[in-house]
DRENPA-3360 file (N, C-alpha, C; in nm, 2 decimals, always signed):
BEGIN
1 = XXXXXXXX = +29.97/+7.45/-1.88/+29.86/+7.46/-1.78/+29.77/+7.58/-1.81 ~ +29.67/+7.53/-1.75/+29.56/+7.65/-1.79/+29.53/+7.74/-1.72 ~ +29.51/+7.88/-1.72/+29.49/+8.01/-1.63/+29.35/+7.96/-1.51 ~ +29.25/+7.93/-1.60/+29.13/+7.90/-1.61/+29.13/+7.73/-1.51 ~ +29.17/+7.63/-1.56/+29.16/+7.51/-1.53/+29.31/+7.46/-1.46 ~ +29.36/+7.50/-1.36/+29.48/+7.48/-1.27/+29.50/+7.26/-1.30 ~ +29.61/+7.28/-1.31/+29.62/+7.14/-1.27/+29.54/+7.08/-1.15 ~ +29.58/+7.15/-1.01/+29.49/+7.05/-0.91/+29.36/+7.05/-0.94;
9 = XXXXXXXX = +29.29/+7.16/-0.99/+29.16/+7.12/-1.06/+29.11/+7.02/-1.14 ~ +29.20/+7.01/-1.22/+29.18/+6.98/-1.33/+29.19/+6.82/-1.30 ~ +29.26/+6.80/-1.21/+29.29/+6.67/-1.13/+29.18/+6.61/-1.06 ~ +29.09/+6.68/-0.97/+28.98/+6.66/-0.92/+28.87/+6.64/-1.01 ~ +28.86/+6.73/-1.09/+28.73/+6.74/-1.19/+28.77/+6.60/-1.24 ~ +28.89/+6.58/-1.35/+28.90/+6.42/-1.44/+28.87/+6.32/-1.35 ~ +28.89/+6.29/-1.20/+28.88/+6.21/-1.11/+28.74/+6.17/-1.10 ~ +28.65/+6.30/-1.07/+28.50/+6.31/-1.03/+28.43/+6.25/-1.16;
17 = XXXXXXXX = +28.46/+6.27/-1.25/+28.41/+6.24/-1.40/+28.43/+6.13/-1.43 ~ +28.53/+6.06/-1.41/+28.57/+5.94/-1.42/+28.52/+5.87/-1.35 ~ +28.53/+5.86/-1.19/+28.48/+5.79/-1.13/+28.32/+5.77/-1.11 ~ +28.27/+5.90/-1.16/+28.12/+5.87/-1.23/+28.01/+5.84/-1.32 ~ +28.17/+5.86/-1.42/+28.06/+5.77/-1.56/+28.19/+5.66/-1.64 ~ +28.31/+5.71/-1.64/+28.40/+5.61/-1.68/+28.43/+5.68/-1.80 ~ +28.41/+5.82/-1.85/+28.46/+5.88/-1.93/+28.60/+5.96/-1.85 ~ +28.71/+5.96/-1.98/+28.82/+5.96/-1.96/+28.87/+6.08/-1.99;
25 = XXXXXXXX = +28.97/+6.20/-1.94/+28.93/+6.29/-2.02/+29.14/+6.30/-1.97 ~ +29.19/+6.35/-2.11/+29.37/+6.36/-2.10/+29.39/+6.49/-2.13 ~ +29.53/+6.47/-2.16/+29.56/+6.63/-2.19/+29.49/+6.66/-2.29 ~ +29.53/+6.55/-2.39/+29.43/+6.61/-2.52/+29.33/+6.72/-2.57 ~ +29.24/+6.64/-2.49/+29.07/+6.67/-2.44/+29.04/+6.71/-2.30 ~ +29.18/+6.82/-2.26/+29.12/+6.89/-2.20/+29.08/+6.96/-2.22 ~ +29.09/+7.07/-2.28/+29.01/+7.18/-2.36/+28.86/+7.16/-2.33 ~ +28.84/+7.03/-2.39/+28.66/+7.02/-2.40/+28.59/+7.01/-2.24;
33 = XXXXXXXX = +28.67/+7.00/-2.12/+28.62/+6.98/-1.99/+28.65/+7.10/-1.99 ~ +28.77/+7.24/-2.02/+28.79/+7.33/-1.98/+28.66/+7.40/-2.01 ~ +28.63/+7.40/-2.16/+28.49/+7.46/-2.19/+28.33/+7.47/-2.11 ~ +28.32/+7.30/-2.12/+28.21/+7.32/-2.05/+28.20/+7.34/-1.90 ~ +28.34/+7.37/-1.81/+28.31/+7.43/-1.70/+28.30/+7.56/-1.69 ~ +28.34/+7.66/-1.82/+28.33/+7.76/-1.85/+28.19/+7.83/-1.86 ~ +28.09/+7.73/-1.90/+27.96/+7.75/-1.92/+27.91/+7.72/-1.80 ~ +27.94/+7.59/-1.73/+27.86/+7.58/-1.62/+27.88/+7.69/-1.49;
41 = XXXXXXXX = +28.00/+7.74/-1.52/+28.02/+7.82/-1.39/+27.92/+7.98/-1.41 ~ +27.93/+8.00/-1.55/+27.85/+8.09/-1.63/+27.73/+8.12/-1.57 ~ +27.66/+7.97/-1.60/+27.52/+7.95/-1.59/+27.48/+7.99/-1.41 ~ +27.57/+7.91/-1.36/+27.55/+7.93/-1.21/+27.64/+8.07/-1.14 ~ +27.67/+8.15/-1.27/+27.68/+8.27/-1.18/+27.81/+8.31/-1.08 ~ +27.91/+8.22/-1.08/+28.02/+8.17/-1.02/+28.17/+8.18/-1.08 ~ +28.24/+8.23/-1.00/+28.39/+8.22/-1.08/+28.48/+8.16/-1.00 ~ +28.42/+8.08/-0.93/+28.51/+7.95/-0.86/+28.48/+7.79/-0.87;
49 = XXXXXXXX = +28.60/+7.75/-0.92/+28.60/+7.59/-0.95/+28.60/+7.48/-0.86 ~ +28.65/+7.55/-0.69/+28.66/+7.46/-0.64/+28.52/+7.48/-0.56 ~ +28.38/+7.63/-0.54/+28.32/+7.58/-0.47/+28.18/+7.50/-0.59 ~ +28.23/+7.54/-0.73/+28.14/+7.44/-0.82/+28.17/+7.28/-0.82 ~ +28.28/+7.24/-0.77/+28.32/+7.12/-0.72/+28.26/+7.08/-0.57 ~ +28.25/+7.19/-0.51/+28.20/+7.15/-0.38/+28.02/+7.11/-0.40 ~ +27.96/+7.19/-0.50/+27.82/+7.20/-0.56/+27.80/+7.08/-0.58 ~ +27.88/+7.04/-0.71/+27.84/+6.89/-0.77/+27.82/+6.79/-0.65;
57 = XXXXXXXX = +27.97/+6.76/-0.61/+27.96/+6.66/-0.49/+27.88/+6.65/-0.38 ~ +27.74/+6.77/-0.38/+27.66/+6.77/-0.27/+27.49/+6.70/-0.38 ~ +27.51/+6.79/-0.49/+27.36/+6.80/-0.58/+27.44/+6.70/-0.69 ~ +27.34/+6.58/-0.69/+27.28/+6.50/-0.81/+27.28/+6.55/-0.91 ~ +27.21/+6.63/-0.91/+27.12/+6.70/-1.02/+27.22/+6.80/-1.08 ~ +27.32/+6.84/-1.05/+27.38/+6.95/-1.13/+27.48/+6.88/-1.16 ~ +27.56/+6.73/-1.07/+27.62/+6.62/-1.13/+27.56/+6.59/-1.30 ~ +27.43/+6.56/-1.27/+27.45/+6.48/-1.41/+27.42/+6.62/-1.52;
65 = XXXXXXXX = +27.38/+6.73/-1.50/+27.36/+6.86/-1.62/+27.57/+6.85/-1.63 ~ +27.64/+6.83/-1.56/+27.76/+6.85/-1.60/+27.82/+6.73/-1.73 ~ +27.79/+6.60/-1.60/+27.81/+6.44/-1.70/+27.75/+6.51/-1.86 ~ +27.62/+6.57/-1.87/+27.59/+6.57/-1.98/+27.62/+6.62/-2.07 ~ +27.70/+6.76/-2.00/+27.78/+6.82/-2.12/+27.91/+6.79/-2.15 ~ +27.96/+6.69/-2.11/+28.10/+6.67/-2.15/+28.07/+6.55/-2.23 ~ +27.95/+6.47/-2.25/+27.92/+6.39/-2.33/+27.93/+6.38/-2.51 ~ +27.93/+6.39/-2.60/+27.97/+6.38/-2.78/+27.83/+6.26/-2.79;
73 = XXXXXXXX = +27.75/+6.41/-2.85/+27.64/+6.35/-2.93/+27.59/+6.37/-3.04 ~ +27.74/+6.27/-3.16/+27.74/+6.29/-3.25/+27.63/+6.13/-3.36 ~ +27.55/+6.17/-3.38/+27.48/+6.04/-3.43/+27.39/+6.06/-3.55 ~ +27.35/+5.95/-3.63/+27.25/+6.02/-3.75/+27.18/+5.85/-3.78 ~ +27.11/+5.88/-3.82/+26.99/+5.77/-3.87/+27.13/+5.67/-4.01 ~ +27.07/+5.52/-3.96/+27.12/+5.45/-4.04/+27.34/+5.48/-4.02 ~ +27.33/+5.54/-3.88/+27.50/+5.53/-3.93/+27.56/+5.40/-3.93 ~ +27.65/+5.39/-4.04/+27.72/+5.24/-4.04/+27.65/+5.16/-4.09;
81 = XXXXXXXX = +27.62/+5.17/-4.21/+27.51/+5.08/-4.26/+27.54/+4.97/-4.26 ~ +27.68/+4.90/-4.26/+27.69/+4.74/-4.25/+27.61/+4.69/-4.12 ~ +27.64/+4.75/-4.03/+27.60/+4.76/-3.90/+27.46/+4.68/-3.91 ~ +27.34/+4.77/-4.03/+27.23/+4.75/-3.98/+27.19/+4.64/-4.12 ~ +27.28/+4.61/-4.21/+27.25/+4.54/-4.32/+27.28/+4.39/-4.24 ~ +27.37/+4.37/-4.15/+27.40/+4.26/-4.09/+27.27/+4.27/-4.00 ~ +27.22/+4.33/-3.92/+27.14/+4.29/-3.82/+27.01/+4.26/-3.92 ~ +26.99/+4.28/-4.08/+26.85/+4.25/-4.10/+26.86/+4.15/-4.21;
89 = XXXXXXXX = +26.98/+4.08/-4.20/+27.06/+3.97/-4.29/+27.08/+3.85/-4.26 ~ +27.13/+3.92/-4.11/+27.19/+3.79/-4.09/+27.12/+3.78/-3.89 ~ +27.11/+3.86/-3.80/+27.07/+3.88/-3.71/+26.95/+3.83/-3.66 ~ +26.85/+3.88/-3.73/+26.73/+3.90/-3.70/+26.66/+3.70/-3.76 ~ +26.72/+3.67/-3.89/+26.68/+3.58/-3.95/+26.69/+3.48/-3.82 ~ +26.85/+3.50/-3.77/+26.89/+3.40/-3.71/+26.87/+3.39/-3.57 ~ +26.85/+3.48/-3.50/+26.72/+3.48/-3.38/+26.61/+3.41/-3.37 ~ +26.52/+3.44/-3.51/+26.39/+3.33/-3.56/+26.43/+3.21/-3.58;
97 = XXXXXXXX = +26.53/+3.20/-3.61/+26.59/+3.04/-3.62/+26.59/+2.97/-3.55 ~ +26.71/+3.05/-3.43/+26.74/+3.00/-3.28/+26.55/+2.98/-3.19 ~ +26.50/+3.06/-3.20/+26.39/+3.05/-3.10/+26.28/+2.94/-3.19 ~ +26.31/+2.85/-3.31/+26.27/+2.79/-3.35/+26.08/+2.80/-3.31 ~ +26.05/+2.65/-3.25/+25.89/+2.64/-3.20/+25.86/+2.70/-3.12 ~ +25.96/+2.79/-3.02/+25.95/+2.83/-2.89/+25.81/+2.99/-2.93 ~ +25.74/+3.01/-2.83/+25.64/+3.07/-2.81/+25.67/+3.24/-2.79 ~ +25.82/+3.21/-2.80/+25.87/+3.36/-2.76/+25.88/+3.45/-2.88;
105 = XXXXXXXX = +25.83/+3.50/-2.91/+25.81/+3.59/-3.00/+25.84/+3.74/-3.08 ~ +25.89/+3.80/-2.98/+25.95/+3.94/-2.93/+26.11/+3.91/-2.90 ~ +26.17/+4.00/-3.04/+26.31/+4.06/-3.00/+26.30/+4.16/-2.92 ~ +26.42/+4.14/-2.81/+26.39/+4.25/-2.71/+26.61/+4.32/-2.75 ~ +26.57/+4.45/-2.76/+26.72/+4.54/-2.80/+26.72/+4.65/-2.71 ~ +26.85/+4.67/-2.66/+26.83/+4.79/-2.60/+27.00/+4.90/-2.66 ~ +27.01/+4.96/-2.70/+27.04/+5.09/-2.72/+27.08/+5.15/-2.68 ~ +27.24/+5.15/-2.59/+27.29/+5.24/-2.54/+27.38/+5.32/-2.60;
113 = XXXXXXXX = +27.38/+5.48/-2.50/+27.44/+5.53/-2.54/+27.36/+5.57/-2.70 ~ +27.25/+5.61/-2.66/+27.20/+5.63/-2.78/+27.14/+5.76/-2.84 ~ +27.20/+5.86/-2.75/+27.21/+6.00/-2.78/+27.06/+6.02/-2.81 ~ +27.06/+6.13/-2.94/+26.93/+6.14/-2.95/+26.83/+6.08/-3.04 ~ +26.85/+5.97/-3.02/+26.72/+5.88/-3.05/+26.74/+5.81/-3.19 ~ +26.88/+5.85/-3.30/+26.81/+5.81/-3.43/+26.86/+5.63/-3.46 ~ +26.97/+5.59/-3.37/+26.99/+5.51/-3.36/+26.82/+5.36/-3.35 ~ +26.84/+5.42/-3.24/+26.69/+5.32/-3.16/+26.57/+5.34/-3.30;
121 = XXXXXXXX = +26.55/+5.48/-3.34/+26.43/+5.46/-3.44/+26.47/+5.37/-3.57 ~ +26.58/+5.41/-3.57/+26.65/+5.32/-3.68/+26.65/+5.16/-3.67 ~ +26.69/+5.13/-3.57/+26.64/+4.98/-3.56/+26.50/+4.93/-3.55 ~ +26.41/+5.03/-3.50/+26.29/+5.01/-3.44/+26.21/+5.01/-3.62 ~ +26.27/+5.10/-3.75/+26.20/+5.08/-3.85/+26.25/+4.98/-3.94 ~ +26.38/+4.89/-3.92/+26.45/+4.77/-3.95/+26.37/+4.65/-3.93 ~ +26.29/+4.67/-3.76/+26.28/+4.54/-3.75/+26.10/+4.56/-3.76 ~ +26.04/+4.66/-3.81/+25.94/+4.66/-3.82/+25.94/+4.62/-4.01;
129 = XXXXXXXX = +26.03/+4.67/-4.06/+26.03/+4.60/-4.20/+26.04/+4.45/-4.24 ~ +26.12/+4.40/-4.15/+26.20/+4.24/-4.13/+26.11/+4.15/-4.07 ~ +26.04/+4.19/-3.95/+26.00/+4.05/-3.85/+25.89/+4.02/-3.95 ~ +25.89/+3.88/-3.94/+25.78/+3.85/-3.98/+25.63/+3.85/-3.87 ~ +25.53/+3.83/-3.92/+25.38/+3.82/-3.84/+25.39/+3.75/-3.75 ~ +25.33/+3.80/-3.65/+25.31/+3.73/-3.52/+25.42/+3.81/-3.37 ~ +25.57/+3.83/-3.50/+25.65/+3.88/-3.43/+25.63/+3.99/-3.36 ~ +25.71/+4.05/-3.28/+25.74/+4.23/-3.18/+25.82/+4.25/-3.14;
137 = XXXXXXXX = +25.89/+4.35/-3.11/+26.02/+4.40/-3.07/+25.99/+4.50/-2.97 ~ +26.11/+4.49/-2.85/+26.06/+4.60/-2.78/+26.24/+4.67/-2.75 ~ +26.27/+4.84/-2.79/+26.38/+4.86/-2.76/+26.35/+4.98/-2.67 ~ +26.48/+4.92/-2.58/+26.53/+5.05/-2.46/+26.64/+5.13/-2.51 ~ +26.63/+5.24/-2.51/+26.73/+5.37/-2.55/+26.80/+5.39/-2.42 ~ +26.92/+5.42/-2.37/+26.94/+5.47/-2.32/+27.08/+5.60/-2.31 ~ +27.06/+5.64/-2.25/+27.18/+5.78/-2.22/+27.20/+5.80/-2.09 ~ +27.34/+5.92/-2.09/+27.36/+5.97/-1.97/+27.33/+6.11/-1.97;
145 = XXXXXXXX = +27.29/+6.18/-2.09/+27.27/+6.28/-2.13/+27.10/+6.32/-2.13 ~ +27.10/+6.40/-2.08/+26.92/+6.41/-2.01/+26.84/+6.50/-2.14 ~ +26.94/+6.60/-2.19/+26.90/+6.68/-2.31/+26.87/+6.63/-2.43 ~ +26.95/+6.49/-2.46/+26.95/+6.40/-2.59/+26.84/+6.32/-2.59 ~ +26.80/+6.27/-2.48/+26.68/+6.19/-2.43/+26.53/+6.24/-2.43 ~ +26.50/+6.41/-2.41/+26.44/+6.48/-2.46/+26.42/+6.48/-2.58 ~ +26.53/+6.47/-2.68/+26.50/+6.52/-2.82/+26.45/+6.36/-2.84 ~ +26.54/+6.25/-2.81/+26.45/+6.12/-2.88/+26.33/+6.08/-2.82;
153 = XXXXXXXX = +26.31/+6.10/-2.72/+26.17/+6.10/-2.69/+26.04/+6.19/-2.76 ~ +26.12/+6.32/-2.80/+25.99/+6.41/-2.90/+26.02/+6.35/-2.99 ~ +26.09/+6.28/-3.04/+26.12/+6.24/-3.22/+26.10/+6.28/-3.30 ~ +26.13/+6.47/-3.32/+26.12/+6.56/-3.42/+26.27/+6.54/-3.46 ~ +26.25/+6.54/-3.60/+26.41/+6.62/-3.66/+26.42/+6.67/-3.75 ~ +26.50/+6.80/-3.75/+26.50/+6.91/-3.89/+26.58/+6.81/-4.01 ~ +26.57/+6.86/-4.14/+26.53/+6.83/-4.25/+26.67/+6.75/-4.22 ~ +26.78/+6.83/-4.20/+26.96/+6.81/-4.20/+26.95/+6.65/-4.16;
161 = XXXXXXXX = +26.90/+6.65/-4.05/+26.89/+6.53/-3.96/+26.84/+6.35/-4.04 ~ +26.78/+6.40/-4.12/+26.70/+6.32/-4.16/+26.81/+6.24/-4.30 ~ +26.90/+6.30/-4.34/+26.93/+6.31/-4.46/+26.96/+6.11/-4.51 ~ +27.03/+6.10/-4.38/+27.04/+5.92/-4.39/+26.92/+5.79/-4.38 ~ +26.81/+5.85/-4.37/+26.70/+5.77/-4.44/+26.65/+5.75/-4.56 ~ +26.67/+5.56/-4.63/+26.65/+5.55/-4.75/+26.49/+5.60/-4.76 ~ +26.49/+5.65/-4.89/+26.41/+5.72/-4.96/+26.27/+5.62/-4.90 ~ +26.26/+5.51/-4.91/+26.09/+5.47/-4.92/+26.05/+5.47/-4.78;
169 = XXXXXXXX = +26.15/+5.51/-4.65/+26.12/+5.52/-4.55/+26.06/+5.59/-4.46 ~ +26.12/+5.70/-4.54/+26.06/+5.84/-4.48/+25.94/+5.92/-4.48 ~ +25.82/+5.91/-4.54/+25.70/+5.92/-4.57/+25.62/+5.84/-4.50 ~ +25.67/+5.65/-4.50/+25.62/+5.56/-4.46/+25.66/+5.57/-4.27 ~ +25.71/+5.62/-4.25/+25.81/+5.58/-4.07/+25.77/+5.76/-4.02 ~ +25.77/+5.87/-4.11/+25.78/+5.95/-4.04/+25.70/+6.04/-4.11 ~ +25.61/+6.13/-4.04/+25.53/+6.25/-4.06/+25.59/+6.40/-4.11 ~ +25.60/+6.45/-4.23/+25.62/+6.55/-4.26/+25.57/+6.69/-4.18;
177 = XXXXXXXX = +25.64/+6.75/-4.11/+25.62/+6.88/-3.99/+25.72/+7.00/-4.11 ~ +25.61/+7.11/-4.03/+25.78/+7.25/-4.09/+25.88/+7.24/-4.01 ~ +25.97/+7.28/-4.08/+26.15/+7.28/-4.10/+26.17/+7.12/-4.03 ~ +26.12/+7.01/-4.07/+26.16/+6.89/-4.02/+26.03/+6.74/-4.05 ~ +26.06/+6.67/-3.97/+26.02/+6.51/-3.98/+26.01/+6.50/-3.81 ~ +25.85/+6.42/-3.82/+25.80/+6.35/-3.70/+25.80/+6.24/-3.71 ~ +25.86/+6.13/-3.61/+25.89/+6.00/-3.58/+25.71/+5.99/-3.55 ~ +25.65/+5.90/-3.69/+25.57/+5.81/-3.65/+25.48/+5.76/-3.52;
185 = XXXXXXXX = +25.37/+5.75/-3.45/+25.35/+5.69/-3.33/+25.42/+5.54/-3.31 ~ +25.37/+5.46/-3.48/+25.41/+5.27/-3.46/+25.52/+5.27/-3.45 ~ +25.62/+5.36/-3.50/+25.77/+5.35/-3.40/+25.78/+5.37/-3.29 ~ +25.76/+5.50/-3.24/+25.78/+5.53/-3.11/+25.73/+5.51/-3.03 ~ +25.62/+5.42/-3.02/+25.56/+5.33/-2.90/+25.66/+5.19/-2.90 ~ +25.76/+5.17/-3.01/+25.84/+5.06/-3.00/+25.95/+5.08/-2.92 ~ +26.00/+5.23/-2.86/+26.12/+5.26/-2.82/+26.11/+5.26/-2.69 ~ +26.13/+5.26/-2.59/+26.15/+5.32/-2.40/+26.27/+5.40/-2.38;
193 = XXXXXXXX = +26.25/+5.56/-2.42/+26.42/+5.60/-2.37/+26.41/+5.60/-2.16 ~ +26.54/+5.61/-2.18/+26.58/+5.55/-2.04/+26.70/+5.68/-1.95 ~ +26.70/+5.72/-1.87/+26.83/+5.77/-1.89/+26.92/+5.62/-1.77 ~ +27.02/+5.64/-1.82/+27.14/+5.53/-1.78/+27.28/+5.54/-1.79 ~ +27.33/+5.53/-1.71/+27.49/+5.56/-1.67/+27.57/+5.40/-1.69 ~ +27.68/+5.39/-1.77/+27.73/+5.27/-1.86/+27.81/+5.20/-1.67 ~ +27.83/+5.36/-1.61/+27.88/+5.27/-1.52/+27.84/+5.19/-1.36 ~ +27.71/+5.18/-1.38/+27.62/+5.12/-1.29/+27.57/+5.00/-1.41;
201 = XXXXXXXX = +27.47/+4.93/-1.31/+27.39/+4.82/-1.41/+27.27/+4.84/-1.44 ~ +27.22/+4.80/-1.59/+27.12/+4.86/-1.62/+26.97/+4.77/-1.55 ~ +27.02/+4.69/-1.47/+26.87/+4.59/-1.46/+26.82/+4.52/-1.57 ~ +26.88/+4.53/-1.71/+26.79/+4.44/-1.78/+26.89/+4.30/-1.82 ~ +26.81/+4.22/-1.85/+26.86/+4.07/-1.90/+26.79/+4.01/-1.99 ~ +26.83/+3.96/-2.05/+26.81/+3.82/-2.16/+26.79/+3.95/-2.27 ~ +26.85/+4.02/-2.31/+26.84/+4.12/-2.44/+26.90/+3.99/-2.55 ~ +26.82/+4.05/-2.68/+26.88/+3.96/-2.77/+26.99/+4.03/-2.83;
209 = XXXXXXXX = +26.96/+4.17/-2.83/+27.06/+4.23/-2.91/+27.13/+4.38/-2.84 ~ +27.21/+4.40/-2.84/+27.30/+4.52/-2.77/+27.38/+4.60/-2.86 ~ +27.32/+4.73/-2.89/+27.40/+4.80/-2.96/+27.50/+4.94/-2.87 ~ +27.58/+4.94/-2.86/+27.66/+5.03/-2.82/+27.81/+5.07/-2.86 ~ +27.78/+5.18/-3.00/+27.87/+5.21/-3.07/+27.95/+5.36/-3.04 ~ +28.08/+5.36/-3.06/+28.10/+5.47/-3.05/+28.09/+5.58/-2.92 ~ +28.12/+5.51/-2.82/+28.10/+5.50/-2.66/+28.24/+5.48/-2.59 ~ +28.24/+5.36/-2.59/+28.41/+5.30/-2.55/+28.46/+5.41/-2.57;
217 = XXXXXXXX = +28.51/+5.43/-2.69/+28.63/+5.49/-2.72/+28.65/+5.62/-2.61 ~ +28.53/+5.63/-2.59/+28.56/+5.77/-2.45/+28.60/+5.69/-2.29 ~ +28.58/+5.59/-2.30/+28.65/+5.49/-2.15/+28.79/+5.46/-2.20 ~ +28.88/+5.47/-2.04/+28.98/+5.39/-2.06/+28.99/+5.25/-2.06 ~ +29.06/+5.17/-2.08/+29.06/+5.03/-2.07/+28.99/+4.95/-1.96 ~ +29.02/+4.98/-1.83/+28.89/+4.94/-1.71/+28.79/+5.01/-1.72 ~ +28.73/+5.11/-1.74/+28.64/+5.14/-1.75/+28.57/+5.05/-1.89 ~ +28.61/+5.05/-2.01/+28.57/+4.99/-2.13/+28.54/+4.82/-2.09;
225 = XXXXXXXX = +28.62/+4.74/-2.01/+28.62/+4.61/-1.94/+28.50/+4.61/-1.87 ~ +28.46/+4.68/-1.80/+28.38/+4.72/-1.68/+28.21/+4.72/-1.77 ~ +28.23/+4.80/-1.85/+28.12/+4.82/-1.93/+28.07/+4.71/-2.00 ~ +28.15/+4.66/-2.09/+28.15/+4.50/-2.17/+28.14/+4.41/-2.05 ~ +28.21/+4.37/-1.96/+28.11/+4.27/-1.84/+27.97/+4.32/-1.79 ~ +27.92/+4.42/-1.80/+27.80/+4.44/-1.79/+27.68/+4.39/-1.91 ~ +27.75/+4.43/-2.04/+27.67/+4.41/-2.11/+27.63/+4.29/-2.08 ~ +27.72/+4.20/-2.08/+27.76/+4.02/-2.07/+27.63/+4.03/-1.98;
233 = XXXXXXXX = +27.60/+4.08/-1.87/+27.51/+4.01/-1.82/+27.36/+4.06/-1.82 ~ +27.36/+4.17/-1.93/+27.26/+4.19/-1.94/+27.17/+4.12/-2.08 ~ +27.22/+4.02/-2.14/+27.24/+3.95/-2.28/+27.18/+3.82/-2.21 ~ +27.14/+3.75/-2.35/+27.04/+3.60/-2.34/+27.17/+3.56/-2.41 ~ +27.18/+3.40/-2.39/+27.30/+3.29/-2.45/+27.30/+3.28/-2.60 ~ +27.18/+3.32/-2.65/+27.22/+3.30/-2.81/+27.17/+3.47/-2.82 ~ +27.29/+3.56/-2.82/+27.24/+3.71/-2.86/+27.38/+3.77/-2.92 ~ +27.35/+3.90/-2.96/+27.44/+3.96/-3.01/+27.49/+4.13/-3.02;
241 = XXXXXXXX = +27.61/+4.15/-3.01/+27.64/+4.26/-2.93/+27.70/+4.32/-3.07 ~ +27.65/+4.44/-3.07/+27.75/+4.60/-3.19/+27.79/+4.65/-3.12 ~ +27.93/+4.69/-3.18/+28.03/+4.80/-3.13/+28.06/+4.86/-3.26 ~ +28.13/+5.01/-3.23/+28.20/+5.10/-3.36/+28.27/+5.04/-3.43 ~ +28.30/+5.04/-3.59/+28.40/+5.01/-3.60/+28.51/+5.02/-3.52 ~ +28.54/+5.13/-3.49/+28.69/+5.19/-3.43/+28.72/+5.12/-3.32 ~ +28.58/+5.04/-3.28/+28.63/+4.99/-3.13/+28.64/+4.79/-3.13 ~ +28.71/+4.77/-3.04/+28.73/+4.63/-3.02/+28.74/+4.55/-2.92;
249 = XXXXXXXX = +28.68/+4.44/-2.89/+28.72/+4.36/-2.76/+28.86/+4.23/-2.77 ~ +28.93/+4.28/-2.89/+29.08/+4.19/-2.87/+29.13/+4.24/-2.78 ~ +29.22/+4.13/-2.75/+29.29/+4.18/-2.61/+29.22/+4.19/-2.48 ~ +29.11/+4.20/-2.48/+29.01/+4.22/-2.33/+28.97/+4.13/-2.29 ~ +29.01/+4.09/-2.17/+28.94/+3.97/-2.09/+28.84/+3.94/-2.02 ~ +28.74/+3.92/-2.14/+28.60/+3.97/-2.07/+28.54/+3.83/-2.11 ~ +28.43/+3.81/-2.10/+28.33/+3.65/-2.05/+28.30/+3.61/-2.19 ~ +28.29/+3.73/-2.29/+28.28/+3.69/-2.51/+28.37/+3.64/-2.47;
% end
């Protein structure tokens, strides 16, 4: 037990957290909930947990500055390249296929859980490479994290950041700045960041394509169910869903 983080606390806080976004937090990984209440109580000047618990459950707003720090926003341009060699292989072809004569023209993707931003640009310079003429794409980013949604919305990134963009892309998609790279305007008028919580519904439907990698693995099993039925209804009948490697829908009894 922790000096700092008491079991009955610690029992309330995982509870409040859980029941608000569907991240899951164990002995494990307590530590990382111990931390960031460490800062928050910091920030607000406070050395009591249970009237910063009383705080949250009145203010929205310092709810989700918490949700956001216990969030992992670990991401980089192009991760998982099978990922995106399949969507511009086999995906994208076969979308144009499926919508054959139809007048519909625009893949619409939306992007969750898409931290700060390199995901969504990444597909947004995939399918500006791939569609053919006439076509357009329109993708929704979203997060629970208010800070990460800032940074993909400015679409600056230092040099580090950049490192997983093949070479003919980066000149061509993005604007050379000091100590970094600026995301292009013809990209980033292709993106909409959003902020969005996995455990409410997003409002959108007939998406053709759904990426949400590396997410789950922070929900427990209902929570993870809960999320994946959502997708389901936020998806068109001939569409297609990414998840992390690491993650899986065997075993889950969901509407795939």
């Amino acid at each position: 037990m922790s000096d700092f983080l008491p079991d009955a606390e610690f029992e309330l806080y995982r509870k409040l957290i859980y029941d608000e976004s569907g991240i899951h937090f164990s002995a494990t990984n307590r530590s990382i909930l111990e931390s960031r209440l460490r800062e928050r109580l910091r920030e607000k000047k406070s050395d009591s947990l249970r009237d910063y618990y009383a705080l949250i459950t009145k203010d929205r707003e310092e709810l989700k500055i918490l949700l956001d720090s216990v969030t992992t926003n670990l991401t980089r341009f192009f991760r998982n390249q099978p990922h995106f060699d399949a969507l511009e292989k086999f995906v994208v072809p076969e979308l144009i296929r499926i919508r054959g004569a139809s007048s519909d023209r625009k893949i619409r993707v939306w992007s969750a859980g898409c931290s700060t931003g390199e995901e969504p640009y990444t597909i947004a310079i995939l399918l500006r490479e791939v569609l053919p003429p006439g076509w357009s794409c329109e993708i929704v980013a979203s997060d629970i994290s208010l800070k990460s949604l800032l940074v993909g919305k400015e679409g600056f990134y230092p040099d580090s950041r950049v490192v997983g963009v093949p070479e003919p892309y980066l000149p061509k998609y993005f604007e050379r700045k000091p100590n970094g790279w600026q995301i292009r305007d013809e990209i980033k008028k292709l993106v909409r960041f959003d902020y969005h919580n996995l455990k409410n519904d997003s409002g959108l439907r007939n998406m053709d394509i759904v990426f949400c990698r590396n997410v789950l693995i922070y929900f427990d099993e209902a929570a993870q169910k809960a999320a994946v039925e959502r997708f389901y209804e936020t998806m068109g009948p001939k569409s297609f869903l990414f998840i992390g490697h690491s993650e899986s829908l065997f075993g889950m009894n969901t509407r795939f």
